[in-house]
C-alpha positions in Angstrom: 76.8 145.7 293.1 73.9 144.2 292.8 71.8 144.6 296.6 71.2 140.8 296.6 74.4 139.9 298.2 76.2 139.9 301.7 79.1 139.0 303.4 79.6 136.1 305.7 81.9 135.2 308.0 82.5 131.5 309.3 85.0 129.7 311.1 87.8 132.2 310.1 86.5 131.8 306.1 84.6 134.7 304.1 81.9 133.7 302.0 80.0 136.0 299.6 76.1 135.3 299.1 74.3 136.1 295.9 70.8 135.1 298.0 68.7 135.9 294.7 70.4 133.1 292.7 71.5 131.1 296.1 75.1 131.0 294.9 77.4 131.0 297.7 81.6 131.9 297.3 84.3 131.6 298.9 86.8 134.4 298.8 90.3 135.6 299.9 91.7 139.1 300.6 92.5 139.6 297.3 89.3 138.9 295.4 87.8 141.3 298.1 89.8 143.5 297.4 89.3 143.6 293.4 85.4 143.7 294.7 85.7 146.6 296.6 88.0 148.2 293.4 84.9 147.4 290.9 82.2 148.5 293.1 84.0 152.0 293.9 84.1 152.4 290.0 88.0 151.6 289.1 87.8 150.1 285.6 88.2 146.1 285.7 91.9 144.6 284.6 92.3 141.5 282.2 93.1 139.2 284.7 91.6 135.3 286.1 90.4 137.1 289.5 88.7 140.0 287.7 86.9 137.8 284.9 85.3 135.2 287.6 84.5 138.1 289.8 82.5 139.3 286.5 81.3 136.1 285.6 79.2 135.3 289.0 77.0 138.0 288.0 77.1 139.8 291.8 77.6 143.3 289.1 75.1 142.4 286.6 72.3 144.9 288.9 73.8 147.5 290.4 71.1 149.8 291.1 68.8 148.5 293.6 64.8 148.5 293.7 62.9 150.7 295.5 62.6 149.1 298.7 60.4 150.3 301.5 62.0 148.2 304.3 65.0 147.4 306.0 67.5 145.2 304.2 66.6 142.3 306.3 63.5 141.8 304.8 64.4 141.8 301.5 66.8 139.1 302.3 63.9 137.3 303.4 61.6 138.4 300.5 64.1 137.4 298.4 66.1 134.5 299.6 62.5 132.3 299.6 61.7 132.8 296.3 62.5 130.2 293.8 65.4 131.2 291.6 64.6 131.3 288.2 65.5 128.1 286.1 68.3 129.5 282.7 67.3 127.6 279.7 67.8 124.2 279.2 68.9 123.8 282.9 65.4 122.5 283.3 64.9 119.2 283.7 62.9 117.0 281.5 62.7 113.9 283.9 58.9 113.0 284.9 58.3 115.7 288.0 56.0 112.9 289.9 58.9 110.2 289.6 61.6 112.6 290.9 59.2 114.0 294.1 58.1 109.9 294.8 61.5 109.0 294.7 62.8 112.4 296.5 60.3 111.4 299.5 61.2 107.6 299.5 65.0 109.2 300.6 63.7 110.7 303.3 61.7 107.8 304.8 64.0 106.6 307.4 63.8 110.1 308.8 60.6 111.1 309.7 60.4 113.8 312.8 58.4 113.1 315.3 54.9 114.6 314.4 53.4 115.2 318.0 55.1 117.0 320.5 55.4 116.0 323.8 56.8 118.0 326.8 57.1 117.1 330.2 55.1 118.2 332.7 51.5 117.5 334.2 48.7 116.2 332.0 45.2 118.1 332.5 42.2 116.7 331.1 40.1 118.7 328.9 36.4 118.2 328.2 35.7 116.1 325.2 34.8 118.6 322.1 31.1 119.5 321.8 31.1 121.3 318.6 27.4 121.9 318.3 27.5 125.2 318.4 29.5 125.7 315.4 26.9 124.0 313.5 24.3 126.5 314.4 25.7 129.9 312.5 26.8 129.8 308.9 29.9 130.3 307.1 28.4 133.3 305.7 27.2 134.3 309.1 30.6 133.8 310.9 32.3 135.5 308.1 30.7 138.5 308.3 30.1 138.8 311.8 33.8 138.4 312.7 35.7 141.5 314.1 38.9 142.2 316.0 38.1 142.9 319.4 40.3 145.1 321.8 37.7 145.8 324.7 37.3 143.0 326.9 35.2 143.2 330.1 37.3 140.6 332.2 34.6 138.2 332.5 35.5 134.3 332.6 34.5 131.7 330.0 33.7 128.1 330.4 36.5 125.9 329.9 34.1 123.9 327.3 34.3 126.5 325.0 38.6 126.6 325.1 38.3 122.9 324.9 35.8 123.5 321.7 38.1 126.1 319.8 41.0 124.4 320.7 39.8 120.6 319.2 38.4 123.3 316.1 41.3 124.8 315.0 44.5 122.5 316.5 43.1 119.3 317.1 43.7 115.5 314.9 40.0 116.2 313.4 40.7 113.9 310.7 42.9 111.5 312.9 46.2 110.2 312.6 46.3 107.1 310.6 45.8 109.0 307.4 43.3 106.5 306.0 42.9 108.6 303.1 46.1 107.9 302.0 46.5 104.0 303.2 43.7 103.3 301.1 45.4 104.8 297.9 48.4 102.0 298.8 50.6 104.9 300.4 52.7 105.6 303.1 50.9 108.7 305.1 53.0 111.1 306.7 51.6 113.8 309.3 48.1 114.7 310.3 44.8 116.3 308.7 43.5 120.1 311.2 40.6 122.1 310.1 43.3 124.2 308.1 46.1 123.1 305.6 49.8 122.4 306.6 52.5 122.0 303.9 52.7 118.6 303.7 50.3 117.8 306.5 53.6 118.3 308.8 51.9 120.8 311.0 54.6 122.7 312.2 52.5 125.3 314.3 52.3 124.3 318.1 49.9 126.0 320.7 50.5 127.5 323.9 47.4 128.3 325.8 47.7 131.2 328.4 45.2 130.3 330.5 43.3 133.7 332.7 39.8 133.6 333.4 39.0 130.2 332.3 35.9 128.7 334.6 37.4 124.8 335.7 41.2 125.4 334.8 43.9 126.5 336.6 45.2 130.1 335.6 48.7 129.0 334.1 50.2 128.3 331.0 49.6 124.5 329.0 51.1 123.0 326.0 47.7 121.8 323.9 48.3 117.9 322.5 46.8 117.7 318.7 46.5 113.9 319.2 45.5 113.7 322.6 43.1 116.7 323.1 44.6 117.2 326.4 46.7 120.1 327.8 50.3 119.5 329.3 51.8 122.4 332.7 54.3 124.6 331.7 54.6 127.0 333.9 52.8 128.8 336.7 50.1 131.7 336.1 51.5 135.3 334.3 51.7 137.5 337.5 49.6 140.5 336.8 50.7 142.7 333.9 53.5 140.5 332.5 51.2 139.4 329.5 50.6 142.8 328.2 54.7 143.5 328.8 55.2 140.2 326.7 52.7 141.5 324.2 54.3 145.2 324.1 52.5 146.9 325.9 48.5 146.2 324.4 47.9 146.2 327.7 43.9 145.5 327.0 45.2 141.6 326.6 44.9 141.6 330.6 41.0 141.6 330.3 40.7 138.8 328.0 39.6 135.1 329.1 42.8 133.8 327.3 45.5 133.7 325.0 47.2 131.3 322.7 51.2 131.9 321.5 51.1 129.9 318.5 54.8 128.6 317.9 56.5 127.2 314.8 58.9 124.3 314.8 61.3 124.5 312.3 63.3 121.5 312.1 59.9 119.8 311.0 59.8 121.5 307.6 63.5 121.1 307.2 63.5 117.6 307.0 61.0 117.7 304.1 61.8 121.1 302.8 65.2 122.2 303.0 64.4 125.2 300.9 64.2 128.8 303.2 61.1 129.0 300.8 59.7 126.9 303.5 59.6 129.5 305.7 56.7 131.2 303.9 55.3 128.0 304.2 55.3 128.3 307.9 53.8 131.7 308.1 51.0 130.6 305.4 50.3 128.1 307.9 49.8 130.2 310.9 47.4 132.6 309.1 44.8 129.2 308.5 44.6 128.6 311.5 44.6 132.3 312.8 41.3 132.8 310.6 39.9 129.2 311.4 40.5 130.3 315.7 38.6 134.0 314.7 35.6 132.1 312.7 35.5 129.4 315.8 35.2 131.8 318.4 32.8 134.1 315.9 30.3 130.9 315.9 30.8 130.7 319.8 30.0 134.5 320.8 33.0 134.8 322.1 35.4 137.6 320.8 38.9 137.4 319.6 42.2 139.0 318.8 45.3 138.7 317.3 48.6 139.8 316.6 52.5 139.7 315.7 53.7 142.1 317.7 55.5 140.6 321.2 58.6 140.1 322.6 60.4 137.1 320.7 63.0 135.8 322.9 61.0 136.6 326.6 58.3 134.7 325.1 60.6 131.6 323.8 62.3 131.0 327.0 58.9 131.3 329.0 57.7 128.9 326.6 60.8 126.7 326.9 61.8 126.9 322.8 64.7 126.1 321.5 65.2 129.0 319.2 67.4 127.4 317.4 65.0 125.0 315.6 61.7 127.2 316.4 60.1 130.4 317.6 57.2 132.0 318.8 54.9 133.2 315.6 52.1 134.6 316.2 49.2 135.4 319.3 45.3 134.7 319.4 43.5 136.1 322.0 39.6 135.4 323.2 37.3 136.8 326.0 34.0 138.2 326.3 34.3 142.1 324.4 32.4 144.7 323.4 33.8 146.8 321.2 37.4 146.9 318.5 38.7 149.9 320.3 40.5 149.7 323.6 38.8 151.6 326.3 41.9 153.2 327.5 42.6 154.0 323.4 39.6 155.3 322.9 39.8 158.0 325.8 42.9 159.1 325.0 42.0 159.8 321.5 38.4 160.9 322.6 41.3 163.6 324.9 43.3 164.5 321.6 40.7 165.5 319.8 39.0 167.7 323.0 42.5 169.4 323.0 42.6 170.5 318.8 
């Protein structure tokens, strides 16, 4: 069989998914059955079952690609990609006309753009961004680096303020003038980086350590609002580096952002798992707009994918089923891209050849 299919079971029904050509069937025992048959090799018979079973196309590749990870991920790989149009099932209506009138349906149900949890507001200092107008593009480019020895000195809470306004704050405000004045309806907000459909799915989390005039805790940042909402107490000692598997150098740093994606937002204009790309795409602007921020502060950064999902959701308060934690950046006062620990145990490895 082709590998761009599996089996799903729902509500006491069995559904077969061709996920390259998002075709979805229902089967019974017996057209399992005459599956199983054909994909063990026994010749097909001239009968209704065996001729549809032919005519999806679920044999038409039966030997898959070479594939260098788990099934999983080609499902994803695959699954988001556009399936390929045959010919003459294109359509030939005007594509602007159908995507105006595609977005007019949707109108009466607009998601709420700003989140807003419960808990206690904390003022932040307004955003004094001068210091990002005194190194170059060229010059924050090239001097950014990935850095994994921090000294676990504290940092103003100006600067957090600064790279938080920079990279997740309403720079461009909310009314969407640029659109009002073009006679349209905006939807969303303008960042520093792009969003699919200015919907701006990615949230931020900001783990608060060494940060001179805040609280050591955890706050919900407010695009809108530039102001930071409680969520939870301070990380007891260790627990950030267990959340972030283990890089236990994350300890030293003046703090930490879990960036969070919330779903439901693209599904209401992009029903499409493509979408999903579109929320990764979205993470990684604003990971490189955070790293060139903090590059034009002096202040060094990190980040990474690698944590514990579900510890990380419910500390967070996610619902996982319309969002997750995505992705971690990281900022502190550093010296170097290795870790010291790292380093001396390789430094040891290499004494022992």
């Amino acid at each position: 069989m082709t590998p761009s299919i599996f089996l799903r079971v729902s509500d006491g029904r069995l559904f077969l998914w061709d996920y390259r050509n998002h075709n979805q069937y229902e089967l019974d025992i017996t057209y399992l059955q005459r599956i199983i048959d054909i994909s063990s090799g026994k010749s097909t018979l001239d009968s209704p079952i065996d001729e549809q079973v032919l005519k999806s196309g679920i044999f038409d590749k039966c030997e898959p690609a070479p594939w260098g990870w788990d099934c999983l991920s080609r499902i994803y790989h695959v699954g988001s990609q556009i399936p390929e149009l045959t010919e003459g099932n294109e359509s030939k209506e005007d594509p602007y006309a159908g995507y105006i009138q595609y977005c007019m349906s949707l109108a009466d149900k607009i998601p709420a753009m700003f989140h807003e949890p419960l808990g206690q507001r904390v003022a932040l200092p307004a955003p004094s961004l001068q210091a990002l107008g005194s190194m170059s593009l060229r010059s924050a480019l090239w001097k950014r680096q990935t850095c994994r020895a921090f000294t676990s000195a504290p940092i103003d809470i100006q600067l957090v303020s600064d790279a938080l306004y920079a990279t997740f704050g309403a720079v461009h405000g909310t009314e969407r003038t640029d659109l009002k004045r073009l006679g349209l309806v905006p939807v969303g907000y303008r960042r520093t980086s792009p969003s699919g459909g200015g919907l701006h799915p990615s949230e931020p989390y900001l783990i608060a350590l060494r940060v001179n005039g805040l609280e050591s805790g955890i706050y919900h940042y407010s695009s809108d609002k530039h102001c930071l909402t409680a969520v939870r107490s301070a990380l007891t000692e260790g627990e950030l580096g267990h959340l972030l598997c283990r890089q236990d150098f994350c300890e030293a740093m003046a703090y930490g952002i879990f960036v969070t994606s919330t779903f439901s937002k693209l599904w209401w204009k992009y029903p499409h798992s493509r979408a999903y790309r579109v929320a990764l795409l979205d993470i990684g602007c604003l990971a490189q707009t955070f790293q060139l921020v903090c590059t034009a502060q002096g202040v060094q950064s990190w980040i990474t994918g690698y944590f514990r999902d579900h510890k990380i959701n419910e500390l967070l308060k996610i619902d996982e089923e319309t969002g997750s934690v995505m992705f971690f950046l990281g900022a502190g006062i550093g010296n170097g891209p290795v870790a010291p620990e790292a380093l001396a145990a390789a430094r040891s490895a290499i004494h022992d050849q």
